[in-house]
TIRO-793129 format. One record per residue: x, y negated, z of N, C-alpha, C, O in turn; residue number from 1. Coordinates in nm, 4 decimals, padded with zeros to 6 digits. Atoms other than C-alpha are relative to their C-alpha. Layout:
% residues N
REC       nu       nv       nw      cau      cav      caw       cu       cv       cw       ou       ov       ow pos
REC        X        Y        Z        X        Y        Z        X        Y        Z        X        Y        Z NUM
...
***
This chain:
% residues 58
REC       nu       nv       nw      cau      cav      caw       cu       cv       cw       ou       ov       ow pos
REC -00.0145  00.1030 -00.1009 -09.4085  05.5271 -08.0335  00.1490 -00.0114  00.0337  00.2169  00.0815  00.0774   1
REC -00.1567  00.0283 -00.0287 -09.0592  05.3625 -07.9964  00.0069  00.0089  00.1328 -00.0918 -00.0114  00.2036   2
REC -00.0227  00.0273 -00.0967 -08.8610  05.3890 -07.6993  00.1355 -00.0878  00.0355  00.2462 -00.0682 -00.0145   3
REC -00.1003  00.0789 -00.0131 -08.6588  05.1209 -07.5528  00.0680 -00.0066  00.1506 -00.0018 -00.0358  00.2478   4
REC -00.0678 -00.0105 -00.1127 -08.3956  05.1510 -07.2780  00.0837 -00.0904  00.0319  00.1827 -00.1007 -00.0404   5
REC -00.0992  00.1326 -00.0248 -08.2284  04.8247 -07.0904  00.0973  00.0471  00.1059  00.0895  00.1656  00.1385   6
REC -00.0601  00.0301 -00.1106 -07.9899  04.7730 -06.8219 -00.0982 -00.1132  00.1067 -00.1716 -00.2016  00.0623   7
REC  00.1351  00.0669 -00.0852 -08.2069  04.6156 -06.5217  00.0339 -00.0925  00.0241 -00.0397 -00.1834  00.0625   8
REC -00.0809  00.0906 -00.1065 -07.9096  04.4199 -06.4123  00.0210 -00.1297 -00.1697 -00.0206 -00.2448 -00.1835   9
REC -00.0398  00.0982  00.1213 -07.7931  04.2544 -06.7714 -00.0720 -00.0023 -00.0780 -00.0924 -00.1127 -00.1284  10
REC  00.0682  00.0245  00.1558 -08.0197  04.3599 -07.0637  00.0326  00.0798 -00.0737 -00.0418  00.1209 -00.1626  11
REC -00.0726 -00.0537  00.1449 -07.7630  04.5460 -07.2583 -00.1057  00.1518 -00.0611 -00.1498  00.2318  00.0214  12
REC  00.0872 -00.1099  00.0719 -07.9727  04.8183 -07.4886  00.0759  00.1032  00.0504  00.1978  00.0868  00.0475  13
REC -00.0289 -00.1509 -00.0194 -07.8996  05.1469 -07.3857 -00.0499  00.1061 -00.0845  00.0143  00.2103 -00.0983  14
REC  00.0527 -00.0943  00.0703 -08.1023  05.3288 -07.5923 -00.1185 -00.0463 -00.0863 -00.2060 -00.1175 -00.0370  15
REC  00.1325  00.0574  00.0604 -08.3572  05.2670 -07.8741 -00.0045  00.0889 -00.1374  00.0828  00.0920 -00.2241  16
REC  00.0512 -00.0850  00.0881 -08.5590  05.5252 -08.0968 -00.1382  00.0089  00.0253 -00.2137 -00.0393  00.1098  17
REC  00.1701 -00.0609  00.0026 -08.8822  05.6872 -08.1931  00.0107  00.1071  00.0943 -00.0817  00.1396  00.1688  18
REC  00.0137 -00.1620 -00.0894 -08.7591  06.0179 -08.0125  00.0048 -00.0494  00.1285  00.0707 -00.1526  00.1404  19
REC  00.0243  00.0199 -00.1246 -08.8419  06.0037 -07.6362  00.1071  00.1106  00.0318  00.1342  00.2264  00.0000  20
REC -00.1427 -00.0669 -00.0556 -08.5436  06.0732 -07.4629 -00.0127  00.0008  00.1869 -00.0625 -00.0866  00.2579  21
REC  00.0183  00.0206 -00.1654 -08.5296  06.1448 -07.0814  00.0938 -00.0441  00.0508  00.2023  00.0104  00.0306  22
REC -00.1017  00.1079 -00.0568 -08.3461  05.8547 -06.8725  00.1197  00.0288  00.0516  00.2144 -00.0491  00.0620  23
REC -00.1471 -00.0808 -00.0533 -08.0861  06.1352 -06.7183  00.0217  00.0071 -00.1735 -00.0128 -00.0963 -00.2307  24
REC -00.0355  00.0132  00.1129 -07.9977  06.1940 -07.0564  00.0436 -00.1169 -00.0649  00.1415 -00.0993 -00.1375  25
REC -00.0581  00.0749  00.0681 -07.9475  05.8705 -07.1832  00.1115 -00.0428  00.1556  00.2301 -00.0524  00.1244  26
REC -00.0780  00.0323 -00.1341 -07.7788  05.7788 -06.7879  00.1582  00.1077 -00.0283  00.2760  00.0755 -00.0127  27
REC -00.0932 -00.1008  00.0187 -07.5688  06.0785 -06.8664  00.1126 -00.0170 -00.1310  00.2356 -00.0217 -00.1321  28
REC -00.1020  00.0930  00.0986 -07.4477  05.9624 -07.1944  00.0767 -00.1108 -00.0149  00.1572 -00.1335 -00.1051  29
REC -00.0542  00.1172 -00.0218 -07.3500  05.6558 -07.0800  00.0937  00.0054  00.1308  00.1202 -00.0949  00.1970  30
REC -00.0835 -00.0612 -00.1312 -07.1304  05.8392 -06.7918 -00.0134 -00.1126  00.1060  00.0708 -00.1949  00.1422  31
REC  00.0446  00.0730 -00.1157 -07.3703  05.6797 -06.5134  00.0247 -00.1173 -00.0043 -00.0071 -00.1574  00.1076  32
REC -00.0322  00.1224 -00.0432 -07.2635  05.3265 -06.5520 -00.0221 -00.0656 -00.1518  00.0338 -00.0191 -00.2511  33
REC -00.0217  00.1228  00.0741 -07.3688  05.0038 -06.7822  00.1484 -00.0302 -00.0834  00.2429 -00.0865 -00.0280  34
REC -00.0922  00.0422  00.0708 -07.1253  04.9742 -07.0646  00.0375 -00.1512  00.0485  00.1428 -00.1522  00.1123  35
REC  00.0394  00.1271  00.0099 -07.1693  04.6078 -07.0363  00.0602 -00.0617  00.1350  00.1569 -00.1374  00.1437  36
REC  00.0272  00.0728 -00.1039 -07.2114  04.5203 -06.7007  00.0987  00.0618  00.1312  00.1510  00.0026  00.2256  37
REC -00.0850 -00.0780 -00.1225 -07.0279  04.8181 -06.4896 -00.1266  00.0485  00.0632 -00.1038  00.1629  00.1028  38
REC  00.1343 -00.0081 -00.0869 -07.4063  04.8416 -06.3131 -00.0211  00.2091  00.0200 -00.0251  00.2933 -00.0698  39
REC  00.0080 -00.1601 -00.0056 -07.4422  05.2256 -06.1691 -00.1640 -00.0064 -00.0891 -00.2414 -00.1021 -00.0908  40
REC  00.0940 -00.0190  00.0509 -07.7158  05.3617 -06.3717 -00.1007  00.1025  00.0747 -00.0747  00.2217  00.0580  41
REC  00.1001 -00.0603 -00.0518 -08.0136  05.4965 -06.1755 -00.1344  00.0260 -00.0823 -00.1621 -00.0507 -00.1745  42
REC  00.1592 -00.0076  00.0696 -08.3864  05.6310 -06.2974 -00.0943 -00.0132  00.1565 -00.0772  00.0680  00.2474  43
REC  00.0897  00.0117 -00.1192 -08.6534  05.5084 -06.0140 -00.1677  00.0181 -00.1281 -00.1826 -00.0315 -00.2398  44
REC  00.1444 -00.0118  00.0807 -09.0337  05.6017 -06.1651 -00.0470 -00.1514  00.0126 -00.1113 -00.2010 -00.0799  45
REC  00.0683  00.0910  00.0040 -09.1035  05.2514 -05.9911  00.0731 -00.1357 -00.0758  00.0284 -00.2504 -00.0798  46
REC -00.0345  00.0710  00.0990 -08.8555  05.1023 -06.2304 -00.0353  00.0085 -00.1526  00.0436 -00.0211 -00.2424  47
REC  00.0280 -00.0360  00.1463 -09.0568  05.1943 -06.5489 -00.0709 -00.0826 -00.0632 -00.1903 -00.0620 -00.0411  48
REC  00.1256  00.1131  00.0496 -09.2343  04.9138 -06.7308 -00.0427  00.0528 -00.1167  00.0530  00.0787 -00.1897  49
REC  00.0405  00.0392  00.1001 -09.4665  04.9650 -07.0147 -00.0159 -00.0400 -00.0704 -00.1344 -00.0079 -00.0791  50
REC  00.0472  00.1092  00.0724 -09.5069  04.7375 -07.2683 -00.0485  00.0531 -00.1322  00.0247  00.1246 -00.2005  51
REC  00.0201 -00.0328  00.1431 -09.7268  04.7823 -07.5905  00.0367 -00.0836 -00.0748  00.0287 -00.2059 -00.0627  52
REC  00.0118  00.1461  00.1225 -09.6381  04.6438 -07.9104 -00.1099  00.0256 -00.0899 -00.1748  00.1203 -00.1342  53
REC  00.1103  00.0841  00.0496 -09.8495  04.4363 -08.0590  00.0407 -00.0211 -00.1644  00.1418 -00.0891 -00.1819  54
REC -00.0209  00.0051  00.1324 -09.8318  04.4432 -08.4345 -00.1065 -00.0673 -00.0666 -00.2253 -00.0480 -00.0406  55
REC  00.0643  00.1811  00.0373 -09.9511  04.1000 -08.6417 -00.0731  00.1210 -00.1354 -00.0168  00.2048 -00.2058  56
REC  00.0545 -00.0599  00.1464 -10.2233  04.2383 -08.9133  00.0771 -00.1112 -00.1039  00.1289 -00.2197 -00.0779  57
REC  00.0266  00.0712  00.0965 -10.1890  04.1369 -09.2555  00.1894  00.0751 -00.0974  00.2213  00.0351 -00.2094  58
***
């Protein structure tokens, strides 16, 4: 199961793999702040969205 990590404020990818990485960790690599945007980088649990993908048979 891929994991995909945004910025909340712009979009910019932060992080994207199969390995599940924990959000201090990628926040930490990115020395707390949005390459992109400048945006402080926080982890809130009630900022976590789900989304499955949906993969087209055939």
């Amino acid at each position: 199961m891929p994991q995909t990590v945004v910025c909340k404020q712009c979009g910019h990818l932060l992080y994207k793999g199969v390995e599940l990485k924990p959000p201090t960790e990628i926040i930490q690599r990115n020395g707390g702040v949005c390459p992109r945007c400048g945006r402080k980088l926080t982890f809130r649990i009630e900022d976590v969205e789900i989304i499955p993908i949906v993969e087209e048979a055939g």
